[in-house]
N, CA, C and O atoms as a GROMACS GRO file, in nm:
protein
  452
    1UNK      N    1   0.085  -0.117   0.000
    1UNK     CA    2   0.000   0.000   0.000
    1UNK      C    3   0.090   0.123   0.000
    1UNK      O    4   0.175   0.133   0.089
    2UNK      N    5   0.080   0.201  -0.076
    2UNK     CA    6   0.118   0.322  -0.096
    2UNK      C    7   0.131   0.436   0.002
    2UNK      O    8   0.040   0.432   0.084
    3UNK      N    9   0.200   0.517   0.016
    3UNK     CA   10   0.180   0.620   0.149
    3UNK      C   11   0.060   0.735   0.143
    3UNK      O   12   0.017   0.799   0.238
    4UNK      N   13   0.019   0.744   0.003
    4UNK     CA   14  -0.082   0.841   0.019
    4UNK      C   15  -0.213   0.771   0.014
    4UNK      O   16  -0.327   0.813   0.034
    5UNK      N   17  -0.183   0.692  -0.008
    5UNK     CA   18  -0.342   0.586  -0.005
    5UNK      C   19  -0.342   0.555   0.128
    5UNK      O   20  -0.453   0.526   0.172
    6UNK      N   21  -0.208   0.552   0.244
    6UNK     CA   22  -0.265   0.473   0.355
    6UNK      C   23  -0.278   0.636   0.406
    6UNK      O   24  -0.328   0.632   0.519
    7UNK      N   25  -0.261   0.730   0.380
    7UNK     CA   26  -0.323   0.867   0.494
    7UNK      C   27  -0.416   0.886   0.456
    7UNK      O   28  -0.443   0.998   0.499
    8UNK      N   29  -0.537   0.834   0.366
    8UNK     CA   30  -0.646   0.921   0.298
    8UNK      C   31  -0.751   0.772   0.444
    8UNK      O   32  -0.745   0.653   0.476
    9UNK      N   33  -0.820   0.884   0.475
    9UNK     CA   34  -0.928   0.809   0.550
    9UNK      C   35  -1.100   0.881   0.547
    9UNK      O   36  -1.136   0.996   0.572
   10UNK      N   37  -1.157   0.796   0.518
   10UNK     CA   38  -1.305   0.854   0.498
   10UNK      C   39  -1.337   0.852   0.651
   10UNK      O   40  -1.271   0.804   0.743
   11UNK      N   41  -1.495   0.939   0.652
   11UNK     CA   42  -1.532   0.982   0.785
   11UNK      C   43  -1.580   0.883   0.822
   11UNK      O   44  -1.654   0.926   0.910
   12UNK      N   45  -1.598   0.729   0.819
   12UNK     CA   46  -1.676   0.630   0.874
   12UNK      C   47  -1.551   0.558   0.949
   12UNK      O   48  -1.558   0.497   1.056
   13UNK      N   49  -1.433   0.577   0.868
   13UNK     CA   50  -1.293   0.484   0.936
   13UNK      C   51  -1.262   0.636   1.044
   13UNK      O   52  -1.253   0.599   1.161
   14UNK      N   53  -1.248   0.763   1.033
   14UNK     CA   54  -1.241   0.849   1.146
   14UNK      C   55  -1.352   0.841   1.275
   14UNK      O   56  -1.324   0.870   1.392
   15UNK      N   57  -1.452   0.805   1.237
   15UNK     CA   58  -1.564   0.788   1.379
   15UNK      C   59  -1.520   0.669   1.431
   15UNK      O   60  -1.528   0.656   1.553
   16UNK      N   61  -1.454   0.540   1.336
   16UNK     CA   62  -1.416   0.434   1.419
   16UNK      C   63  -1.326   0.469   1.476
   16UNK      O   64  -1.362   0.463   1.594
   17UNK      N   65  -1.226   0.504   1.472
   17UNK     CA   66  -1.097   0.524   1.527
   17UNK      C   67  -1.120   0.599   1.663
   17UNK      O   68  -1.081   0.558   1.772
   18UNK      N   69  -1.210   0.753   1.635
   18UNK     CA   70  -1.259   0.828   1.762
   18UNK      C   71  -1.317   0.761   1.864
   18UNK      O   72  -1.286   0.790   1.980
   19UNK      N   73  -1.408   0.664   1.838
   19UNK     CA   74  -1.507   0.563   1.925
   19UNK      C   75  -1.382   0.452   1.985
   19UNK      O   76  -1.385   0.436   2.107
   20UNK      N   77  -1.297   0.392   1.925
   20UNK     CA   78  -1.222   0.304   1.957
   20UNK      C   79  -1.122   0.403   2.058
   20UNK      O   80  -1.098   0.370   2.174
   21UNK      N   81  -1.076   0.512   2.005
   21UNK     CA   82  -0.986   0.592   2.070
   21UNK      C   83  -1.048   0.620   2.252
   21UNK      O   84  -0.992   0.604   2.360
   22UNK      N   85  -1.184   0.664   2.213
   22UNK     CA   86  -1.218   0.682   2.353
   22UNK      C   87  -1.236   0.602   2.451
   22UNK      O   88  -1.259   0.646   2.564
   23UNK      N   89  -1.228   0.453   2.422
   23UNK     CA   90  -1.203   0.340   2.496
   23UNK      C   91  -1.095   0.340   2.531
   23UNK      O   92  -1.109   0.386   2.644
   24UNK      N   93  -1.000   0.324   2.520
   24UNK     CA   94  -0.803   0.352   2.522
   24UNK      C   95  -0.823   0.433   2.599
   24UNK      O   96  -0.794   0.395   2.712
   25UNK      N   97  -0.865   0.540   2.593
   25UNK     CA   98  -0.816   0.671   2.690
   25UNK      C   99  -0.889   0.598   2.816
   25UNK      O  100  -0.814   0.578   2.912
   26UNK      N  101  -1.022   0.555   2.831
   26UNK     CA  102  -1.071   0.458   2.968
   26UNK      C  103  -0.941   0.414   3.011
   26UNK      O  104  -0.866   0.466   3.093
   27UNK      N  105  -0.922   0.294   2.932
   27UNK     CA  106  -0.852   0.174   2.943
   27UNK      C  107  -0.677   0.201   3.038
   27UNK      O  108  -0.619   0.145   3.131
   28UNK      N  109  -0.651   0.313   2.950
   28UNK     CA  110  -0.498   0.398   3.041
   28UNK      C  111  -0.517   0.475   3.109
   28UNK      O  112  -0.408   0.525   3.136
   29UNK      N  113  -0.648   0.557   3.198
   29UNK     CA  114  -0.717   0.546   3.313
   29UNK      C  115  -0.699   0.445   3.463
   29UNK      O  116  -0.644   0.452   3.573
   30UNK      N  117  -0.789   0.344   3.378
   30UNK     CA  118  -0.760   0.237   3.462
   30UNK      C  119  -0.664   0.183   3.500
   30UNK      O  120  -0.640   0.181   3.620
   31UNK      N  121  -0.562   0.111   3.387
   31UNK     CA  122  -0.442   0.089   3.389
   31UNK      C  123  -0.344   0.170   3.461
   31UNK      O  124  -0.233   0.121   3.481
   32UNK      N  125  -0.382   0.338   3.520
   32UNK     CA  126  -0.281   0.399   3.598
   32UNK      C  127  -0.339   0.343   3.716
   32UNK      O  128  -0.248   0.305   3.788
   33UNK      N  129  -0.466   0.318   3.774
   33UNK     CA  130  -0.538   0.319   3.866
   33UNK      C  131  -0.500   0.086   3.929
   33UNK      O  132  -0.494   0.021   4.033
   34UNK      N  133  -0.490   0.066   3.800
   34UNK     CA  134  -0.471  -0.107   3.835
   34UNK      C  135  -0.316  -0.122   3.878
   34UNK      O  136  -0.280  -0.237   3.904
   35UNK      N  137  -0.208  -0.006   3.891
   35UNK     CA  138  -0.086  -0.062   3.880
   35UNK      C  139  -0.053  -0.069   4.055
   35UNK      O  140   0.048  -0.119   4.107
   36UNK      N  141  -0.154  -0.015   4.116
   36UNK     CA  142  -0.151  -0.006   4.277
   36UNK      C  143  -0.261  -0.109   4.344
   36UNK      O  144  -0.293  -0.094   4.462
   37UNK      N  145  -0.296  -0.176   4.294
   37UNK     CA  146  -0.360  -0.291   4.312
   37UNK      C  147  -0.302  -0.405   4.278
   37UNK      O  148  -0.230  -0.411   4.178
   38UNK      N  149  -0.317  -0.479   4.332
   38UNK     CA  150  -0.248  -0.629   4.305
   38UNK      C  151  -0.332  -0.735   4.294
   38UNK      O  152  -0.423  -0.782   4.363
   39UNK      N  153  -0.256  -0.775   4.139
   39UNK     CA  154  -0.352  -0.876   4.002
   39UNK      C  155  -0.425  -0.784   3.936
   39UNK      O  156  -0.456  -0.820   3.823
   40UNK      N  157  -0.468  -0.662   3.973
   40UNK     CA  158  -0.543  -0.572   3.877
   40UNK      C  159  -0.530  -0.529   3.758
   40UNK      O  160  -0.610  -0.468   3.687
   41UNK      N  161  -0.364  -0.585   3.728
   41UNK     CA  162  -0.304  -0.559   3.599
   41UNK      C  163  -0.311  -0.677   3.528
   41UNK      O  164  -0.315  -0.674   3.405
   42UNK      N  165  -0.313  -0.811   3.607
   42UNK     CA  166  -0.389  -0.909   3.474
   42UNK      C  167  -0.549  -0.911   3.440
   42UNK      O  168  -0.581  -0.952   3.328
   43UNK      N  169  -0.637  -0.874   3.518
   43UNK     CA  170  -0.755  -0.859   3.505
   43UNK      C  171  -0.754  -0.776   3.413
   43UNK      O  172  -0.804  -0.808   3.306
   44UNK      N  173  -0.680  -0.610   3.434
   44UNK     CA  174  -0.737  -0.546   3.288
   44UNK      C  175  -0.663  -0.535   3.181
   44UNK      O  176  -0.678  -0.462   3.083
   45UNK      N  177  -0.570  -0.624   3.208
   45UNK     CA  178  -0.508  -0.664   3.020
   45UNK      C  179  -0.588  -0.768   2.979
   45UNK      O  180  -0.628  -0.769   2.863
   46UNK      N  181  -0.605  -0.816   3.022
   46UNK     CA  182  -0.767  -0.956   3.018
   46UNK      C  183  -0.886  -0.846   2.916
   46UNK      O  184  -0.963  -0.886   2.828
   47UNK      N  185  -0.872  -0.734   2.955
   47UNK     CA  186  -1.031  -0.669   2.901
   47UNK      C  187  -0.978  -0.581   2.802
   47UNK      O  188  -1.047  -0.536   2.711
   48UNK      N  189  -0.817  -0.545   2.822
   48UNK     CA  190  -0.767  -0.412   2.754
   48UNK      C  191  -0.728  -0.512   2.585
   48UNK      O  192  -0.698  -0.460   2.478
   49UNK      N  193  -0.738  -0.630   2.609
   49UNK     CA  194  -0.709  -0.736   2.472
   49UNK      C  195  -0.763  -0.701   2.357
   49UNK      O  196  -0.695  -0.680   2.256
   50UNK      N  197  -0.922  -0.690   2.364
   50UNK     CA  198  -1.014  -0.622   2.293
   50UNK      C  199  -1.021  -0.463   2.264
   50UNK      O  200  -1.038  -0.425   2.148
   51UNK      N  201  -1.010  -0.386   2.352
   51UNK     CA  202  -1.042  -0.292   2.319
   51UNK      C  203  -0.922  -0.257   2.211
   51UNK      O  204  -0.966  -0.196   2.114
   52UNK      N  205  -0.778  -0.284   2.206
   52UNK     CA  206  -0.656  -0.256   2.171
   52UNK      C  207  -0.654  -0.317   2.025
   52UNK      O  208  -0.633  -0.249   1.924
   53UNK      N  209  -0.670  -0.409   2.026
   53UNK     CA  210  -0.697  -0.509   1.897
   53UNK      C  211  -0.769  -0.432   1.820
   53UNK      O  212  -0.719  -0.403   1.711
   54UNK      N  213  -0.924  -0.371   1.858
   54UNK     CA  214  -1.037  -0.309   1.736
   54UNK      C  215  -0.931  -0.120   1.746
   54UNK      O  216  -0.958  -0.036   1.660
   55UNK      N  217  -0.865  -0.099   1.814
   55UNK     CA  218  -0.816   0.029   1.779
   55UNK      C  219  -0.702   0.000   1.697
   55UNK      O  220  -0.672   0.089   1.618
   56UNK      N  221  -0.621  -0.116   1.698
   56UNK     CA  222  -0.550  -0.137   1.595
   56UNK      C  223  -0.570  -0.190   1.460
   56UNK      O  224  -0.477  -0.198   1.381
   57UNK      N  225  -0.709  -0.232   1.427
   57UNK     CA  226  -0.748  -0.270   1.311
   57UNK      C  227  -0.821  -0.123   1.291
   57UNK      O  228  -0.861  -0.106   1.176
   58UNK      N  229  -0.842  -0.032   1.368
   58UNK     CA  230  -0.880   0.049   1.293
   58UNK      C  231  -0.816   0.186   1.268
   58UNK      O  232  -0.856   0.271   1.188
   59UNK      N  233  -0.716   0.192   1.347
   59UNK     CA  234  -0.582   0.260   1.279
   59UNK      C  235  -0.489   0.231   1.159
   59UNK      O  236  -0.416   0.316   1.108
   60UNK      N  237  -0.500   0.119   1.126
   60UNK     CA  238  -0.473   0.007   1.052
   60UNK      C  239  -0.317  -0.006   1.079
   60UNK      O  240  -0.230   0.048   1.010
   61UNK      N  241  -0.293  -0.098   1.206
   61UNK     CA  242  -0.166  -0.107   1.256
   61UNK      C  243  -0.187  -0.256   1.241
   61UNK      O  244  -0.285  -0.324   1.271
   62UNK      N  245  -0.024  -0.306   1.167
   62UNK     CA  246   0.003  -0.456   1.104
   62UNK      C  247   0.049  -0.511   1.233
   62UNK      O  248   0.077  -0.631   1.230
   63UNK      N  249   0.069  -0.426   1.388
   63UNK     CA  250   0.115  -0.530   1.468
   63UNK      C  251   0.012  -0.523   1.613
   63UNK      O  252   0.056  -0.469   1.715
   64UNK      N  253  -0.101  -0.572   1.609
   64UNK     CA  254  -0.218  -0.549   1.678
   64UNK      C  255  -0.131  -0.650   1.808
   64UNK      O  256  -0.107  -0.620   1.925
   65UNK      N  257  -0.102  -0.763   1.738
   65UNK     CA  258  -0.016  -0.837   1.811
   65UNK      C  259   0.048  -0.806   1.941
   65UNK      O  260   0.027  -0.847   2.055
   66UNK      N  261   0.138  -0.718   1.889
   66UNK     CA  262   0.260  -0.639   1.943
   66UNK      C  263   0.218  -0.574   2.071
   66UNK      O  264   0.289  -0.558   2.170
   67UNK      N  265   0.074  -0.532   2.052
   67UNK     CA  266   0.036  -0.430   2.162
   67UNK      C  267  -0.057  -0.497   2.261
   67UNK      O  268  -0.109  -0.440   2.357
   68UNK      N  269  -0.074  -0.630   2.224
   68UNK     CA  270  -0.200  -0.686   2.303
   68UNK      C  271  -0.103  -0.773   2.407
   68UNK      O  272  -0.148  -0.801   2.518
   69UNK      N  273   0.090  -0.833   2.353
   69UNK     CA  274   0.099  -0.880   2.385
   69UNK      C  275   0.208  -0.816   2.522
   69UNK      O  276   0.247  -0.885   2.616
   70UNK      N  277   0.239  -0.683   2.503
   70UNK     CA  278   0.315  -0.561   2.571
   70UNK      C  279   0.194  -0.480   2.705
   70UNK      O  280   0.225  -0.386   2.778
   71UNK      N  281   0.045  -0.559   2.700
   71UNK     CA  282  -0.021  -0.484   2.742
   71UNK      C  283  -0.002  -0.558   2.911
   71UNK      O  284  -0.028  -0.506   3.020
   72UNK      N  285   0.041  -0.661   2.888
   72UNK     CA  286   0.058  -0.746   3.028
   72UNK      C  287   0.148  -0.726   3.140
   72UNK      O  288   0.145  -0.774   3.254
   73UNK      N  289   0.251  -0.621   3.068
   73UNK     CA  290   0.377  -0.612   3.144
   73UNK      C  291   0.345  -0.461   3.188
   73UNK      O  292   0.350  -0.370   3.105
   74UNK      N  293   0.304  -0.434   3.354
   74UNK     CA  294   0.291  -0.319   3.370
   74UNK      C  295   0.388  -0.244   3.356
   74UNK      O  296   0.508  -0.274   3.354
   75UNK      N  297   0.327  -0.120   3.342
   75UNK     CA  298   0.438   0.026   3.311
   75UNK      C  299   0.473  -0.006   3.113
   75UNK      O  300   0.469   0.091   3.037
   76UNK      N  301   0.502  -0.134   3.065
   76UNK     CA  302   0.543  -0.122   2.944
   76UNK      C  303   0.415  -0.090   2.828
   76UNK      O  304   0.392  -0.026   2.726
   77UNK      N  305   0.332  -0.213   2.956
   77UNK     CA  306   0.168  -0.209   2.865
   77UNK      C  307   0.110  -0.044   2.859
   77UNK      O  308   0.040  -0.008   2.764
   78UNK      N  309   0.134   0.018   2.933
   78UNK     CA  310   0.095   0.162   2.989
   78UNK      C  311   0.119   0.250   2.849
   78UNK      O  312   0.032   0.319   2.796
   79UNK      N  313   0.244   0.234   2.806
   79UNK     CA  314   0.324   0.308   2.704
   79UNK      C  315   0.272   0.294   2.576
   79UNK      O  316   0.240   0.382   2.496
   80UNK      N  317   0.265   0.116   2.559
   80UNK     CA  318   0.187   0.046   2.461
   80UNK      C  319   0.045   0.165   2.423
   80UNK      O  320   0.035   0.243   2.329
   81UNK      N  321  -0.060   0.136   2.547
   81UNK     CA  322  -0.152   0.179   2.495
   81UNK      C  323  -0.158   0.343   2.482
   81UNK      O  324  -0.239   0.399   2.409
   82UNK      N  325  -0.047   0.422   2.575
   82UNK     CA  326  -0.026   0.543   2.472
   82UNK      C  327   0.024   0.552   2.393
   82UNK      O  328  -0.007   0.659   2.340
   83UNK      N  329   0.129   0.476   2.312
   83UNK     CA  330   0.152   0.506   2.165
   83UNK      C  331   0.042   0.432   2.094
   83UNK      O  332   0.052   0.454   1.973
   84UNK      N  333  -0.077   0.337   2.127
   84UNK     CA  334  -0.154   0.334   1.986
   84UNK      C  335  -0.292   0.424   2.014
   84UNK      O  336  -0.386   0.417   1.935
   85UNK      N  337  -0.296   0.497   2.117
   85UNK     CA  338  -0.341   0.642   2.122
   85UNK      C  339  -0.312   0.733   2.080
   85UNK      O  340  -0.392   0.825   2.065
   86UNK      N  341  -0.163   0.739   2.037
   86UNK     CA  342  -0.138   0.864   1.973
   86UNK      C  343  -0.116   0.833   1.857
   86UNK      O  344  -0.038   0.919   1.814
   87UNK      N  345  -0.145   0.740   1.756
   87UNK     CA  346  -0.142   0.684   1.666
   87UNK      C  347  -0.255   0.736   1.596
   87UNK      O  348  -0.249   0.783   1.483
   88UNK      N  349  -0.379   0.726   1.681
   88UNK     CA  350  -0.494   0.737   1.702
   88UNK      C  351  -0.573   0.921   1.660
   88UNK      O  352  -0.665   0.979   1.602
   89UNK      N  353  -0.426   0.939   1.756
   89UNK     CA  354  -0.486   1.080   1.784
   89UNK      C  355  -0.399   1.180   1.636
   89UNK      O  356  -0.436   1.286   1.586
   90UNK      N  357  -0.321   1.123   1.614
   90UNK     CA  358  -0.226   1.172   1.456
   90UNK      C  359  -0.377   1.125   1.334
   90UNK      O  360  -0.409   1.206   1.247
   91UNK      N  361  -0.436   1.019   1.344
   91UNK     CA  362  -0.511   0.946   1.209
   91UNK      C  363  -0.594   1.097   1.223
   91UNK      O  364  -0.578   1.187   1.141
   92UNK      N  365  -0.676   1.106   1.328
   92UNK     CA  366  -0.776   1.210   1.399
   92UNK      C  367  -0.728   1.351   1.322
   92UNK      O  368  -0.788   1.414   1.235
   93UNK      N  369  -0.600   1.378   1.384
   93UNK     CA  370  -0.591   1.559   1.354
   93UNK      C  371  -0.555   1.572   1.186
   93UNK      O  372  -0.552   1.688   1.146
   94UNK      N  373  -0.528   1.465   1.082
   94UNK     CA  374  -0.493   1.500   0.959
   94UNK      C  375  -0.596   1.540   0.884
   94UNK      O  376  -0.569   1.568   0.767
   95UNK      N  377  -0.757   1.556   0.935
   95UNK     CA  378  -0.844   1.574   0.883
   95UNK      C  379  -0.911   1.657   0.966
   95UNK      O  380  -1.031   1.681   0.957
   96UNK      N  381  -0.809   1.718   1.077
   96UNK     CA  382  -0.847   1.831   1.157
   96UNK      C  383  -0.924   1.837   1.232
   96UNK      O  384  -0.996   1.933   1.256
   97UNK      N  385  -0.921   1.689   1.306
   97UNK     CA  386  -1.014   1.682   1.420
   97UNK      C  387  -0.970   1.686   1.543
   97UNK      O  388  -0.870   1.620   1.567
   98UNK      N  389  -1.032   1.763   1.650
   98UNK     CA  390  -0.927   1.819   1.776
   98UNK      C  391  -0.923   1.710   1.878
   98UNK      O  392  -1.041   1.703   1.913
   99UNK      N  393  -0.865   1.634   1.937
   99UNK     CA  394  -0.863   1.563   2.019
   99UNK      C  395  -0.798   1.611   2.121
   99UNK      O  396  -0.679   1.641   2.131
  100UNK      N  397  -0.896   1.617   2.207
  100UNK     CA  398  -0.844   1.640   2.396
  100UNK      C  399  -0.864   1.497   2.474
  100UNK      O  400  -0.892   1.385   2.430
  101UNK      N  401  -0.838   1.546   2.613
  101UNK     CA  402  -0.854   1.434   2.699
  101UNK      C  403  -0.970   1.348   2.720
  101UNK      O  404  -0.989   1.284   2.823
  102UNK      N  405  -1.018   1.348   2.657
  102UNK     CA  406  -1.180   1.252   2.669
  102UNK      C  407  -1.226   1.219   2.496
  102UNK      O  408  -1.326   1.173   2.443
  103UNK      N  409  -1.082   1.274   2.443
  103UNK     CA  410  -1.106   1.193   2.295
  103UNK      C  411  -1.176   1.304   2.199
  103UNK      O  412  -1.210   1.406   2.259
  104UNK      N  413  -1.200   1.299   2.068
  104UNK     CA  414  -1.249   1.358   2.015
  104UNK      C  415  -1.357   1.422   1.984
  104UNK      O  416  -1.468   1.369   1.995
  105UNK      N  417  -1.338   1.554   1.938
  105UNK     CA  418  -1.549   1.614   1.934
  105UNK      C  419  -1.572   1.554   1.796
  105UNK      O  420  -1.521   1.552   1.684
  106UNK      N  421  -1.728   1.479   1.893
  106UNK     CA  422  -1.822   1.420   1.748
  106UNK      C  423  -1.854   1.583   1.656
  106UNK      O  424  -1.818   1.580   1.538
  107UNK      N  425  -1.903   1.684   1.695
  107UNK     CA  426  -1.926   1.795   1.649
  107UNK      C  427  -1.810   1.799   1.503
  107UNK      O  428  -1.865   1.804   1.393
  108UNK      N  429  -1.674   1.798   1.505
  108UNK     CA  430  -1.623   1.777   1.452
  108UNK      C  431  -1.632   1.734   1.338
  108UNK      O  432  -1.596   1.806   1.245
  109UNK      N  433  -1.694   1.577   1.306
  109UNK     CA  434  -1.693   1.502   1.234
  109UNK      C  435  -1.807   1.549   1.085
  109UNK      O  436  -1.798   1.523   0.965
  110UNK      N  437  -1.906   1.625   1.166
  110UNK     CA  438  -1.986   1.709   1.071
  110UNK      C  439  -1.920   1.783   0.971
  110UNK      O  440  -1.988   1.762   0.870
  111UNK      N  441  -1.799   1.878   0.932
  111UNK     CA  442  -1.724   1.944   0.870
  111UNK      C  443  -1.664   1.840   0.770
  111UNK      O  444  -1.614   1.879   0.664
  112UNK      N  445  -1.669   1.714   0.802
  112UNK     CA  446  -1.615   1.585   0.694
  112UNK      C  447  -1.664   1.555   0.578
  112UNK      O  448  -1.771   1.504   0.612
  113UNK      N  449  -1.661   1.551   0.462
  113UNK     CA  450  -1.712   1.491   0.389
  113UNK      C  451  -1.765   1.282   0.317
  113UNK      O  452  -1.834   1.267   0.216
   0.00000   0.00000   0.00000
């Protein structure tokens, strides 16, 4: 795939990404909140499996793998799911959509074609 074919994204793959994105931002929430609990960090890599996986198929990242399997090891998993947040949040602003801390404005998505 070509480099300008993989930056061109229609507004139905940007609402996925925003919707998937705002799960992640939960998810590394929690994950700051599970690292002072004990076992709380296998329980929510247990749940963070899914959410990480559909944000990497819909960023369209070839190593969904990579991040589901980095999500187990606290503090590394942490990093994990902020870099495929900001992965997330780069797909988001090339079509000039503002992403803050609670993820992107749907308002936004109206200006899309």
């Amino acid at each position: 795939m070509n480099q300008a074919h993989h930056d061109e994204w229609t507004k139905a793959e940007l609402i996925e990404v925003a919707k998937r994105q705002k799960s992640i931002m939960w998810m590394i929430l929690i994950s700051l909140v599970a690292m002072f609990i004990p076992y709380a960090t296998l329980v929510t890599g247990v749940i963070q499996i899914y959410f990480i996986y559909k944000l990497a198929v819909a960023v369209r990242s070839s190593a969904a793998w990579a991040y589901i399997i980095v999500v187990f090891i606290p503090l590394i998993g942490l990093l994990g799911l902020l870099h495929i947040n900001g992965r997330a949040t780069k797909a988001l602003q090339t079509k000039g959509i503002k992403v803050g801390l609670i993820g992107a404005r749907m308002a936004d998505f109206d200006s899309i074609q």
